[in-house]
C-alpha positions in Angstrom: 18.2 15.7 8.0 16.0 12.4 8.6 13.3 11.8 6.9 11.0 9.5 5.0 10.2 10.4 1.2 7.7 8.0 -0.3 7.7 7.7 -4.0 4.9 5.0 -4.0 2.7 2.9 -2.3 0.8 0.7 -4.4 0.8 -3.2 -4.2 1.2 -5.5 -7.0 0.3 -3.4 -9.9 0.7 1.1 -9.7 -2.6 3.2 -9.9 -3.7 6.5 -11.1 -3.1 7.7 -7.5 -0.6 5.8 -6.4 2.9 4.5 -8.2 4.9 1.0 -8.0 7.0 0.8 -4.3 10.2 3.6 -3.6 11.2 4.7 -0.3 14.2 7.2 0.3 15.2 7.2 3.4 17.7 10.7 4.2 19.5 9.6 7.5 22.5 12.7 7.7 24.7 12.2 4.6 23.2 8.7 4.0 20.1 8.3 1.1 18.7 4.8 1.9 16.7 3.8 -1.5 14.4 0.8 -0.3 12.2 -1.1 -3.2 12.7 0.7 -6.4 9.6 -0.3 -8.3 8.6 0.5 -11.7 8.5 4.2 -12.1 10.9 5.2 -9.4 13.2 7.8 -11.8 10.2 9.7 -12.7 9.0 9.8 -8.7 12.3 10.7 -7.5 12.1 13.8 -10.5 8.9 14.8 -9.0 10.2 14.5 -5.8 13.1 16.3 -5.5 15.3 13.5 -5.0 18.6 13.1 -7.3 20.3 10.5 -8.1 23.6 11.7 -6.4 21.3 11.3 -3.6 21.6 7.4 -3.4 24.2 5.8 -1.2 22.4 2.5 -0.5 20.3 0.8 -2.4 18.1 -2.2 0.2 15.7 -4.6 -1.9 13.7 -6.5 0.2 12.9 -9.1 -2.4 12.3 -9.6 -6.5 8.7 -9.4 -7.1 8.3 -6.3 -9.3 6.7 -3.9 -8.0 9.7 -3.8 -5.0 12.5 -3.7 -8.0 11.5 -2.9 -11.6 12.8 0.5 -11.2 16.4 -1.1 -10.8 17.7 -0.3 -14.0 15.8 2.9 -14.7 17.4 4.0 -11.2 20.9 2.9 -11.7 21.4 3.9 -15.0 20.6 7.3 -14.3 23.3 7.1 -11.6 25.4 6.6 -14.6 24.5 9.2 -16.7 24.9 11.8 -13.8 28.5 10.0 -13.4 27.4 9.9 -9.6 30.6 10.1 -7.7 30.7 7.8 -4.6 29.9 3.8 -4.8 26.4 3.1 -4.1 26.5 0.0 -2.0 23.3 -2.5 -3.0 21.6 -5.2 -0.5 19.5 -7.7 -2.0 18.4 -11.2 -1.0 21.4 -13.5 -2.2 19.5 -16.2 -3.7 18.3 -13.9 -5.9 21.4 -12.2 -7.4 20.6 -13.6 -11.0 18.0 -11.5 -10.9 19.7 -8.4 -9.6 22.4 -8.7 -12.7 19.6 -8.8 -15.2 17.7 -5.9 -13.8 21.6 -4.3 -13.5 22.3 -4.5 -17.1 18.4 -4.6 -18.6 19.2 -2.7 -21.8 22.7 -1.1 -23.0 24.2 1.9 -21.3 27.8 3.4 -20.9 28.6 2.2 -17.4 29.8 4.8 -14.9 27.8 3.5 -12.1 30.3 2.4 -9.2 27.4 -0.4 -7.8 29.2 -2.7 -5.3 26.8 -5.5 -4.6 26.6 -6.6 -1.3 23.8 -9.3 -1.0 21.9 -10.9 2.3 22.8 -14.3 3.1 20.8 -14.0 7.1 20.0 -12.8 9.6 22.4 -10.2 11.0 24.6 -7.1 10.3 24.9 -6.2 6.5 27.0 -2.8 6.6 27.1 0.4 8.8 24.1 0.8 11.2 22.2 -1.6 9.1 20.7 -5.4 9.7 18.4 -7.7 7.6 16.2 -10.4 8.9 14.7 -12.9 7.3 10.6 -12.4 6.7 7.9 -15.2 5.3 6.7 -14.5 1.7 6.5 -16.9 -1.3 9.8 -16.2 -2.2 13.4 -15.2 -0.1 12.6 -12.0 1.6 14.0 -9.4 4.2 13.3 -6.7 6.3 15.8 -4.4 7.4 16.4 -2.4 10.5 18.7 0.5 11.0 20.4 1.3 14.6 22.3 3.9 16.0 24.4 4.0 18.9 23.7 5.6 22.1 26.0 8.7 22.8 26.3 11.2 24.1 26.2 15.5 23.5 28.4 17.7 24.6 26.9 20.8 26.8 29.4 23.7 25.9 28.3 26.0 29.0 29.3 23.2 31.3 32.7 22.4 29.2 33.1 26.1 29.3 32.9 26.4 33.4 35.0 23.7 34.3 37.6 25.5 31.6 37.8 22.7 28.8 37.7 23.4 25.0 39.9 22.2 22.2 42.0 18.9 22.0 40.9 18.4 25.6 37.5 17.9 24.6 38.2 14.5 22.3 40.7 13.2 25.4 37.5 13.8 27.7 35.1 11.8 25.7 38.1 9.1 25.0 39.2 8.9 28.4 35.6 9.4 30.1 37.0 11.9 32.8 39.7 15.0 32.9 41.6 16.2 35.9 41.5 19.7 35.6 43.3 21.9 38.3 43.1 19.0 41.1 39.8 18.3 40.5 38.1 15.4 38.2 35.3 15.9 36.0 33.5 13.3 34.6 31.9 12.9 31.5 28.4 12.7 32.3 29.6 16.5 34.2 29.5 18.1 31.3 27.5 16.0 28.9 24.0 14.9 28.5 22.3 11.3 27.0 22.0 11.4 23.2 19.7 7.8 22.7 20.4 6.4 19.2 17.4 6.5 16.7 16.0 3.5 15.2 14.0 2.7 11.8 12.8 -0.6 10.3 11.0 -1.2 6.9 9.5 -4.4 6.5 7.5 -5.0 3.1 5.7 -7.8 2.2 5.5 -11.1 4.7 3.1 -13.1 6.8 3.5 -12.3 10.8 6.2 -14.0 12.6 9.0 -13.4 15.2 11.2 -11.4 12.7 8.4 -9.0 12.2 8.7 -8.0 15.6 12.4 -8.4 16.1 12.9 -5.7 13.5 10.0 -3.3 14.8 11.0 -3.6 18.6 11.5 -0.1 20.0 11.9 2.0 16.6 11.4 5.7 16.0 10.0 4.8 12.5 8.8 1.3 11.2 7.6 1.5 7.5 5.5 -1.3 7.2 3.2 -3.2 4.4 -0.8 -2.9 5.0 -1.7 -4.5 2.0 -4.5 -5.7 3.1 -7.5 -5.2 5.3 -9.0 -7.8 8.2 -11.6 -8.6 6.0 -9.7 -10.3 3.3 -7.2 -11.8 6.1 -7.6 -15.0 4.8 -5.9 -14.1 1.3 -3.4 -12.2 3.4 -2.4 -15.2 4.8 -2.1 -17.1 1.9 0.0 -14.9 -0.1 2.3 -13.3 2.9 0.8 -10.4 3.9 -0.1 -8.4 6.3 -3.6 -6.6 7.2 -3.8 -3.1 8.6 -4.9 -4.3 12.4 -1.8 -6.7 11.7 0.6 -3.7 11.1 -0.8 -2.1 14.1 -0.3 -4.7 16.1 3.2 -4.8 15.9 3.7 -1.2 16.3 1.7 -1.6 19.9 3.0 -4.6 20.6 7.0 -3.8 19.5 6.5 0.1 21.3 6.9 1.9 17.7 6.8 6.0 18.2 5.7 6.5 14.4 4.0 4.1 12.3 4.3 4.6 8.6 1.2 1.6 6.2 2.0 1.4 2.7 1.8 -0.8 0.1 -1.7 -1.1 -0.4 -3.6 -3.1 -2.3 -6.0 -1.7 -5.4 -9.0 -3.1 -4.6 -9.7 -0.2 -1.5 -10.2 3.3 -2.9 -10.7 4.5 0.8 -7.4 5.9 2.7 -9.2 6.3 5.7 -10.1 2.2 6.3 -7.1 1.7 6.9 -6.7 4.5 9.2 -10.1 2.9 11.0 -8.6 -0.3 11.2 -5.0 0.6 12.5 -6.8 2.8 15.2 -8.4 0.0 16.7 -5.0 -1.3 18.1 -2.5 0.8 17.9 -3.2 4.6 19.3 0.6 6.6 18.7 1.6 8.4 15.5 -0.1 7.1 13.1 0.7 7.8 8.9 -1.0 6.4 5.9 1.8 7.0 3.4 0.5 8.7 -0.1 3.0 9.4 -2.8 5.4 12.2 -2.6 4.8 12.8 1.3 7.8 13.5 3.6 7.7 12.2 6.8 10.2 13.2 9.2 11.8 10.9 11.7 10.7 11.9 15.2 12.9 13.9 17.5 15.5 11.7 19.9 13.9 10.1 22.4 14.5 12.2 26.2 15.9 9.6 28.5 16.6 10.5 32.6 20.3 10.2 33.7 19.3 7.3 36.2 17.9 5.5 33.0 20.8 6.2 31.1 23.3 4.9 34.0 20.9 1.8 34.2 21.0 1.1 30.3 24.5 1.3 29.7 25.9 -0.2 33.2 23.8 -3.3 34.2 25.3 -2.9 37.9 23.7 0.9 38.2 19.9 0.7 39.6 17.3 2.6 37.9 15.5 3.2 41.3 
């Protein structure tokens, strides 16, 4: 399963209708939890979400509505004696802050939390990468990429008489000989493009915005506020909604997920207005408690395919 499940979308301060930041991202047997705010443990509860769920925990800076929920969150991975190590990403220069938040208030200790902070731009662990955004204080977005592979087609392995062991030597070895005759991988198997998802909270525009956004399935991205307080925007790093959808037209993004909006607009649907001025794919205005699914793979043509992962093969 891959999907999206917001716990809360408010900026700066929670509302009646909308809680402090959380974002659980389910990618397979991975559960990405982005921006904990305050109020996450309760959000998770009504959400379905436990907190044997968690793998990762990604803080994209220490402002408090992206990490008050810290200790609520991590303590209740103790107290359900959560089995696996939860890996945590936060910006380095503030890691005085994340061992406050990780030991607020006393608690037996059965949370195995192994910190792994950002120092730059670049890999941090897995399929995941942080890049450095522009906000008042250190700040990152992160980006999560998986390979291009490729599926196996069972009829085809099945004609040409393959199966078993033989299978794993095909895809090692990238071609069989089977009775006098050589069968290739891309015989028997077709293009399986690697998904990509970005969340970027709270910065100004610049380059790393749109190095994180280029060519994702998902980007989750910050429309705190709209063009006609642009101005503040820019004074306080943040984005407007046109801004957000921008990027997402600009950076080729299938699904566009705003959030994190800011109290003073009541109306969901200005943002939508805005966004649709620039940016015309699939377009969500996140609400709390909404799943939203990670679109299906992209379909890519064998010539493309041969073009994208040999530079000597002509897409013509």
């Amino acid at each position: 399963m891959r999907e999206l499940v917001v716990l809360g979308t408010a900026s700066q301060v929670p509302t009646r209708h909308r809680n402090h930041n959380g974002y659980l991202l389910r990618w397979d047997s991975e559960g990405i939890l982005f921006d904990p705010g305050e109020g996450t443990q309760r959000q998770m509860l009504r959400a379905g979400v436990a907190a044997s769920d968690v793998t990762r925990i990604c803080v994209t800076h220490f402002h408090g509505d992206h990490s008050l929920g810290l200790p609520g969150v991590i303590q209740r991975i103790s107290l359900d004696r959560v089995p696996h190590p939860v890996v945590a990403h936060f910006p380095a220069g503030g890691a005085h802050f994340f061992a406050r938040l990780r030991h607020a208030t006393s608690f037996y200790d059965h949370a195995d939390i192994r910190e792994v902070p950002v120092t730059g731009d670049g890999p941090i662990g897995g399929q995941l990468e942080a890049r450095r955004l522009y906000h008042s204080v250190e700040t990152y977005g992160y980006r999560l990429t998986e390979p291009d592979g490729r599926r196996m087609l069972p009829e085809r392995l099945a004609a040409h008489g393959i199966g078993g062991p033989r299978v794993g030597e095909l895809i090692e070895r990238g071609h069989l000989d089977v009775d006098g005759h050589r069968v290739g991988l891309d015989e028997v198997s077709a293009p399986r493009p690697g998904q990509k998802f970005a969340f970027v909270m709270d910065t100004g525009l610049c380059d790393n915005v749109f190095a994180l956004a280029e060519g994702v399935d998902m980007l989750v991205i910050e429309a705190t506020f709209l063009s006609e307080d642009a101005t503040m925007a820019a004074q306080v790093g943040h984005l407007t909604a046109a801004q957000a959808a921008r990027v997402a037209k600009e950076s080729g993004v299938r699904r566009l997920v705003l959030t994190h909006f800011s109290q003073r607009y009541d109306d969901p649907a200005r943002f939508v207005a805005e966004a649709r001025e620039h940016y015309d794919g699939d377009l969500v205005v996140a609400e709390d408690l909404m799943r939203v699914p990670v679109p299906q793979r992209r379909q890519i043509a064998s010539a493309e395919w041969r073009s994208r992962s040999d530079p000597r093969v002509s897409g013509t």
